[in-house]
LOPAMAR-9785 format. One record per residue (C-alpha): residue number from 1; residue in three letters; z, x, y. Coordinates in steps of 0.2 Angstrom, whole numbers. Layout:
REC paba kolvex    up  east north
REC  NUM    ALA     Z     X     Y
...
# end
This chain:
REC paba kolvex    up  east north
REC    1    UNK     0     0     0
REC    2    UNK     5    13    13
REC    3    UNK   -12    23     6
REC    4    UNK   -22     7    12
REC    5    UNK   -13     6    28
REC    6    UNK   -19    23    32
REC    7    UNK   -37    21    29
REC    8    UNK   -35     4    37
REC    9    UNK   -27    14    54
REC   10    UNK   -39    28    52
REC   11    UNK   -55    17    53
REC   12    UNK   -47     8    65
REC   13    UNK   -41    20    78
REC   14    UNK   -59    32    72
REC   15    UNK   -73    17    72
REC   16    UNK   -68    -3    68
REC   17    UNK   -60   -11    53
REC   18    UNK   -63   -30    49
REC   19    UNK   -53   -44    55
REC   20    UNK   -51   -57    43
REC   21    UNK   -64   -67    48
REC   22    UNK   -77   -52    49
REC   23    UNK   -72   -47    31
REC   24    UNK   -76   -68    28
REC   25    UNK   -93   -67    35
REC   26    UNK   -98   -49    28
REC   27    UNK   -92   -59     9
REC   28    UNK  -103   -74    12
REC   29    UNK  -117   -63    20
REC   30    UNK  -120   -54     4
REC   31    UNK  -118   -67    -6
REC   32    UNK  -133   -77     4
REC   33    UNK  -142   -62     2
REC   34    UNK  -138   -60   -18
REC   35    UNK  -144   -80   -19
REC   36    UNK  -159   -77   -10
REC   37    UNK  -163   -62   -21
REC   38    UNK  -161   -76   -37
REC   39    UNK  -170   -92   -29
REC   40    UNK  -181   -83   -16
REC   41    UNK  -178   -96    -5
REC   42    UNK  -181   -90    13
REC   43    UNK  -166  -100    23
REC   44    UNK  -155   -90    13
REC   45    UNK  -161   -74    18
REC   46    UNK  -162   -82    35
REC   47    UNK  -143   -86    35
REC   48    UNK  -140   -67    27
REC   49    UNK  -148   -60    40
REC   50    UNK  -140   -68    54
REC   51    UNK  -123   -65    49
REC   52    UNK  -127   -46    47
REC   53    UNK  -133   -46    63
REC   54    UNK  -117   -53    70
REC   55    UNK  -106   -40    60
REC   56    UNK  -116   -27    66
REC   57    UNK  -115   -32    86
REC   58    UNK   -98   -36    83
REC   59    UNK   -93   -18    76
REC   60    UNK  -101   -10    91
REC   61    UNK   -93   -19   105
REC   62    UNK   -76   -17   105
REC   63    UNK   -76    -1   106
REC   64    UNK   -88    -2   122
REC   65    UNK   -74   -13   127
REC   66    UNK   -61     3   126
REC   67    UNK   -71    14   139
REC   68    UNK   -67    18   155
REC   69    UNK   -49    11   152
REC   70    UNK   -36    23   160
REC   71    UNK   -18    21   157
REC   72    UNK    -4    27   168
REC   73    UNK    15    24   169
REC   74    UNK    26    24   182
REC   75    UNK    41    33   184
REC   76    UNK    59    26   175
REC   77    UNK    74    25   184
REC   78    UNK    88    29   176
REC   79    UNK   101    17   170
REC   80    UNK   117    14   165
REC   81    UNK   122     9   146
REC   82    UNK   125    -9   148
REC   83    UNK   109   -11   161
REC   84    UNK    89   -17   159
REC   85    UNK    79    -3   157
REC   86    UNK    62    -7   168
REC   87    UNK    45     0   160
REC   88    UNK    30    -2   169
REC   89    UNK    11     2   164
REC   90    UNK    -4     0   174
REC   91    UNK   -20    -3   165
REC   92    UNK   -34     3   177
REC   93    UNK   -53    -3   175
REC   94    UNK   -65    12   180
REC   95    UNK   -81     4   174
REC   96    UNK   -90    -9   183
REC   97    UNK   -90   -23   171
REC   98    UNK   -74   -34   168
REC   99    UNK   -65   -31   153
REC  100    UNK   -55   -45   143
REC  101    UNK   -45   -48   128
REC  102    UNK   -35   -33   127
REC  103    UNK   -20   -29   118
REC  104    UNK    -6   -17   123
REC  105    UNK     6   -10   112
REC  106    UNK    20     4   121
REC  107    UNK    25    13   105
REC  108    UNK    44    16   112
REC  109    UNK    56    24    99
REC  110    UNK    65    11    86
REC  111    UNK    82    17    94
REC  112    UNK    78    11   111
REC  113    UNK    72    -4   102
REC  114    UNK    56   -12    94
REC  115    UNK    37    -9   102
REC  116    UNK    34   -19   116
REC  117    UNK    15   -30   114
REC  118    UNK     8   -38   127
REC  119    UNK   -11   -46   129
REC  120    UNK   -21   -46   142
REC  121    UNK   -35   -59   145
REC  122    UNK   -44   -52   160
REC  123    UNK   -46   -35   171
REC  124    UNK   -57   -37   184
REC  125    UNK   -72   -25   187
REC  126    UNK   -62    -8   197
REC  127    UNK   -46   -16   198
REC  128    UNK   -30   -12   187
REC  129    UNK   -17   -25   179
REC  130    UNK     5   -20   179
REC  131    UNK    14   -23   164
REC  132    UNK    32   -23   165
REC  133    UNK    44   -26   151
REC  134    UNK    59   -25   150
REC  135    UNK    73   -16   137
REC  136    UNK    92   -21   139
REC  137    UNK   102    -3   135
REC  138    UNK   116    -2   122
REC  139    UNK   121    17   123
REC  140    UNK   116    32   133
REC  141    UNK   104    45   128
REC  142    UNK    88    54   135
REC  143    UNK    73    43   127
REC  144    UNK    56    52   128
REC  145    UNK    40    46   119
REC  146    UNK    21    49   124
REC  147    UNK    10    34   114
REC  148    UNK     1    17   121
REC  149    UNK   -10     8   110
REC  150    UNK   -24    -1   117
REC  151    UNK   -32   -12   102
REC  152    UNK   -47   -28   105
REC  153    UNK   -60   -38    94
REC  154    UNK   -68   -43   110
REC  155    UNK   -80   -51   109
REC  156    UNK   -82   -58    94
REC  157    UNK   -67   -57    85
REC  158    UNK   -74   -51    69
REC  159    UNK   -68   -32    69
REC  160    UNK   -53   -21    76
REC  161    UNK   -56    -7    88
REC  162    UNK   -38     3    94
REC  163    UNK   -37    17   107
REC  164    UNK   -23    30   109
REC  165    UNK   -20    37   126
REC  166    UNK    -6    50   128
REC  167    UNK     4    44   143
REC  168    UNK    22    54   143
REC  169    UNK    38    44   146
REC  170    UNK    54    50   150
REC  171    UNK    69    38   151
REC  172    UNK    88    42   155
REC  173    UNK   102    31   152
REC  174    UNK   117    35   159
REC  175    UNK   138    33   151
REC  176    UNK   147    19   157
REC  177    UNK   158    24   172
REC  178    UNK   174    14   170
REC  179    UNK   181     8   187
REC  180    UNK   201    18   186
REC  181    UNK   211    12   201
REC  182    UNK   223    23   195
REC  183    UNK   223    41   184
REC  184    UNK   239    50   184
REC  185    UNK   234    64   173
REC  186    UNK   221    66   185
REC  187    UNK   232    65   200
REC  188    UNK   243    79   193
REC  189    UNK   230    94   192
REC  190    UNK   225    86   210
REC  191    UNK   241    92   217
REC  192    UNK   241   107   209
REC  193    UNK   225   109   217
REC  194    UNK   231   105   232
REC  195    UNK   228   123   239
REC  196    UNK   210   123   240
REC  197    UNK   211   108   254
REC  198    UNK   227   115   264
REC  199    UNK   218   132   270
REC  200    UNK   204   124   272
REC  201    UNK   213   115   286
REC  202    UNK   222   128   289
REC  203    UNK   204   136   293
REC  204    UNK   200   124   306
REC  205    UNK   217   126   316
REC  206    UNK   216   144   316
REC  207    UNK   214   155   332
REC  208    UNK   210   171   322
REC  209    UNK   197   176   310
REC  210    UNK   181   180   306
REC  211    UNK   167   171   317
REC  212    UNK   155   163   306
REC  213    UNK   143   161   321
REC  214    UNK   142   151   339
REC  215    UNK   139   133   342
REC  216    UNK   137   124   360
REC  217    UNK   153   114   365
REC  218    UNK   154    97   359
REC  219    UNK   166    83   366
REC  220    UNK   183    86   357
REC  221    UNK   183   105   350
REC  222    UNK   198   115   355
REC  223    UNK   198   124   369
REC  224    UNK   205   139   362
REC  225    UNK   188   140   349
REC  226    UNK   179   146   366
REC  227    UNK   170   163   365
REC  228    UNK   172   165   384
REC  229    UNK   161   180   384
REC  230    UNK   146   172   377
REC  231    UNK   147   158   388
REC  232    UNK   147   167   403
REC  233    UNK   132   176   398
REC  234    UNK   123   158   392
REC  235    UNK   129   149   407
REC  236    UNK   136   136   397
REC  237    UNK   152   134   385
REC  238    UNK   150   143   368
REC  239    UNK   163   139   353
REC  240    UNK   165   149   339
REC  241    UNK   167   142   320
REC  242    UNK   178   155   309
REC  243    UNK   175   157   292
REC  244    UNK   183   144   282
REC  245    UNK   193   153   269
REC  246    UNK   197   144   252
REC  247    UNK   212   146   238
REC  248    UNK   217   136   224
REC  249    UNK   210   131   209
REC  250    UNK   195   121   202
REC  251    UNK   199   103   192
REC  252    UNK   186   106   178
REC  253    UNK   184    93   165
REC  254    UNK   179   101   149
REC  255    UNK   171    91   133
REC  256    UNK   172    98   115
REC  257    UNK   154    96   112
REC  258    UNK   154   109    99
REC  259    UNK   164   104    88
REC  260    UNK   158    90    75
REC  261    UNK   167    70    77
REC  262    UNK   174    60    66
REC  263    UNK   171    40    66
REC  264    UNK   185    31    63
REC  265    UNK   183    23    45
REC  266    UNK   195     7    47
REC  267    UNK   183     3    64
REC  268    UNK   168    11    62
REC  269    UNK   161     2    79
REC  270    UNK   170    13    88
REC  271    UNK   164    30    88
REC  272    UNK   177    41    97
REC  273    UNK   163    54   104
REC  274    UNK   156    40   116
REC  275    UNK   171    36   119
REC  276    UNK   173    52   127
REC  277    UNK   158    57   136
REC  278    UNK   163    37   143
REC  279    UNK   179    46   149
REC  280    UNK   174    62   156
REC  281    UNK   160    53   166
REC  282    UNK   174    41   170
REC  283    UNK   186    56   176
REC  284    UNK   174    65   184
REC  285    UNK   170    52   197
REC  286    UNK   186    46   200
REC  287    UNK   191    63   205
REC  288    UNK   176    63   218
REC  289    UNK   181    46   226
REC  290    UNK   200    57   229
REC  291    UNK   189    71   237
REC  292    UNK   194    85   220
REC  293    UNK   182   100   218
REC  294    UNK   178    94   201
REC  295    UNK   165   101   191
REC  296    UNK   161    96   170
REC  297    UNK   161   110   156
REC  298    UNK   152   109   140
REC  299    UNK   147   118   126
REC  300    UNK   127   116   129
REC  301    UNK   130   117   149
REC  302    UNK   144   126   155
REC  303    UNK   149   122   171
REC  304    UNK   140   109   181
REC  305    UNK   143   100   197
REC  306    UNK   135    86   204
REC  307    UNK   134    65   202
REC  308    UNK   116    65   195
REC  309    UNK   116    84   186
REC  310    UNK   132    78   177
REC  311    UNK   126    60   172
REC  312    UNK   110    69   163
REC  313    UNK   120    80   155
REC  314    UNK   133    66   147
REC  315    UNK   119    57   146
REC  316    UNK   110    71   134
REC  317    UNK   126    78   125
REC  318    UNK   130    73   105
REC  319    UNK   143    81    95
REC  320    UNK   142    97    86
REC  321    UNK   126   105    97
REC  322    UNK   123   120    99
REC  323    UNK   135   131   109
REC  324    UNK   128   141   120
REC  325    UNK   142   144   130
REC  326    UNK   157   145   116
REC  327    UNK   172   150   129
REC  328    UNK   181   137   138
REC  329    UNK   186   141   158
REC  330    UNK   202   152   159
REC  331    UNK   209   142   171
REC  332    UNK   219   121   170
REC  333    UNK   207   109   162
REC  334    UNK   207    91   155
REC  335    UNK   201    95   137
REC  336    UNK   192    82   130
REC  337    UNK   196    83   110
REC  338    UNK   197    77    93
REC  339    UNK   204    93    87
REC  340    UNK   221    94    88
REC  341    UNK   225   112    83
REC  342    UNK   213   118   100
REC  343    UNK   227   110   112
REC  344    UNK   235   127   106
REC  345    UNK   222   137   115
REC  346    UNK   220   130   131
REC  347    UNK   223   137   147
REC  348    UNK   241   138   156
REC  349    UNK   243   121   166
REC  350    UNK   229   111   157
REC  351    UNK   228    92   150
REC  352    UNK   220    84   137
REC  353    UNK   217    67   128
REC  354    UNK   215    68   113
REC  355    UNK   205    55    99
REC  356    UNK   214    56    82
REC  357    UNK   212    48    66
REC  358    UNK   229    52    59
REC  359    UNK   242    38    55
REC  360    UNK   257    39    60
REC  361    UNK   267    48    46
REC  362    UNK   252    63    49
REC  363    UNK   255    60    67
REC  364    UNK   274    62    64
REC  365    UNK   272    80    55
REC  366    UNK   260    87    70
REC  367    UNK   274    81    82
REC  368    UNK   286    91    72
REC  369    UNK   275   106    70
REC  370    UNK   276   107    91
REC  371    UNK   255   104    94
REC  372    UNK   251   104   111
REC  373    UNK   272   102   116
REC  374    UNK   268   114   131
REC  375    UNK   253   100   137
REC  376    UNK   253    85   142
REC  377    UNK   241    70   137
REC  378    UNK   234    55   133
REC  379    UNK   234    53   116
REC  380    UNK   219    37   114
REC  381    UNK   222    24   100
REC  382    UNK   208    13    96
REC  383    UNK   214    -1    96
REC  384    UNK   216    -2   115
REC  385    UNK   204    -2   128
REC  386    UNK   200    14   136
REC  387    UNK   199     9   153
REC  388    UNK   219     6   152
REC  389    UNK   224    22   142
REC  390    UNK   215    31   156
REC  391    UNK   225    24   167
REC  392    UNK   242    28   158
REC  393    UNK   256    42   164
REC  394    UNK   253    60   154
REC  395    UNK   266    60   140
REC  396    UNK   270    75   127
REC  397    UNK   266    75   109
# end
């Protein structure tokens, strides 16, 4: 069966393969012919030869209908998971004659969801038709695929032309950002961080320092910014802007990519990994709505920074790829886990939230062992939204 199917493609996408109906009047054309051979009666011969005429216009015009068809896409915007994804094709008409009965076939890949069809009835001589469907997203990823089918029996119905045209698609869907009113493990490592923003005020009220170079006086600057020398020689008032001098540390939240997941298997619906890419995308933009120097670590990326660059990357990462950066920052991070035993190797000062299958005897031994007793965490149970564990104090395992 499979065999047939390819021959059946093959023909179909190389020359024309029969529709029902052509194969229908190819079978009663031969037989008219046969009978005519037998009786020698003329009309059958007549009828025979009318029908091959038919098949033989009908192979050679749907594939007159193809030419001159150009295919293009337009660009897809990125989405959340959750969202519509919004594909749009435009089938342009470069000959002079109109072209009808068409059939479109975007051939996206069967985890995005099924190909989308669509028929067209008419494209005008020079003129171009917009397709848009639509796919509503279940889970983020970076989607790419390349094929769009064009396939008619135009005119007559009797046989299949397709055409393949190579037009490149690149979609990105993004994790789902939780809305956190509140995060107090993030909160923490925010004060701790808390020097990075003091001398930066403490830049602006200074007197002394290095002169980054001179601006013209604006309504409000500080008198004692005035470079008196130069605005004598310019004729007008010069203020000098110092160089802004940083300290403290970096909030950095850091994913264990590398290391293989585990899906839970009393609820295999919930897969812990997405669980936590949703929670670092989560984190990371709730530290940029407190005004934190935040940045994201993985193993495939190292450190990234940046709304959109970040998104693609959560959007692209899966468990257990390849690590092409194997060492974790050496300064405080939130560590993103499912392995227990590497809260024992984080840096001085770090957090964590951790995604566990153990129950609660195997839980009681690691408590008793000391794992992570220096940290504190979120230890995430799945039976609880994770919108309202993120938003729960740190506590100590």
């Amino acid at each position: 069966m499979r065999l047939n199917r390819k021959i059946t493609d093959w023909f179909e996408s190389h020359w024309v393969t029969p529709a029902y109906s052509g194969g229908l009047l190819g079978g009663l054309s031969v037989f008219f012919f046969i009978a005519g051979m037998n009786t020698l009666s003329g009309w059958l011969y007549v009828i025979s030869g009318i029908g091959l005429a038919l098949l033989a216009i009908a192979a050679i015009l749907p594939r007159r209908t193809l030419r001159k068809l150009n295919v293009a896409r337009a660009p897809i915007h990125p989405v959340s998971a959750g969202d519509v994804l919004t594909i749009e094709l435009i089938i342009e008409n470069q000959s002079n004659q109109p072209k009808a009965l068409i059939q479109v076939k975007d051939e996206i890949p069967l985890t995005l969801g099924n190909p989308a069809t669509r028929s067209i009835e008419f494209i005008p001589a020079q003129r171009s038709h917009h397709w848009m469907h639509y796919y509503p997203t279940q889970r983020r990823g970076i989607y790419s695929w390349q094929t769009v089918q064009l396939r008619t029996a135009n005119p007559l119905g009797l046989f299949w032309c397709r055409q393949s045209y190579e037009v490149k698609a690149h979609a990105v869907v993004y994790p789902t950002v939780l809305p956190l009113t509140r995060c107090p493990l993030i909160d923490e490592m925010g004060q701790d961080a808390s020097l990075l923003f003091s001398s930066d005020r403490r830049a602006h009220a200074a007197t002394e320092g290095l002169t980054r170079s001179l601006r013209p006086y604006r309504w409000g600057d500080p008198i004692r910014l005035v470079h008196w020398r130069s605005s004598a020689r310019y004729g007008e008032l010069r203020v000098r802007e110092l160089e802004v001098f940083t300290g403290g540390q970096e909030l950095i939240i850091a994913l264990d990519s590398n290391t293989p997941w585990l899906v839970d298997g009393v609820d295999s619906s919930v897969d812990p990994f997405e669980e936590a890419v949703i929670a670092a995308a989560s984190l990371y933009f709730y530290a940029c709505h407190r005004n934190l120097n935040v940045k994201l670590w993985s193993a495939a990326t190292g450190l990234i920074q940046g709304n959109q660059v970040v998104l693609e990357a959560l959007a692209a990462t899966q468990a257990g790829e390849e690590a092409r950066v194997p060492h974790l920052p050496t300064v405080p991070i939130v560590w993103l886990t499912q392995n227990s035993a590497s809260l024992k190797t984080l840096p001085r000062g770090s957090r964590w939230i951790l995604w566990t299958q153990l129950d609660g005897e195997a839980q009681g031994r690691d408590r008793s062992r000391g794992i992570a007793s220096q940290y504190s965490g979120i230890l995430i149970q799945p039976e609880q939204p994770l919108q309202q564990q993120l938003q729960n104090p740190a506590s100590r395992l």
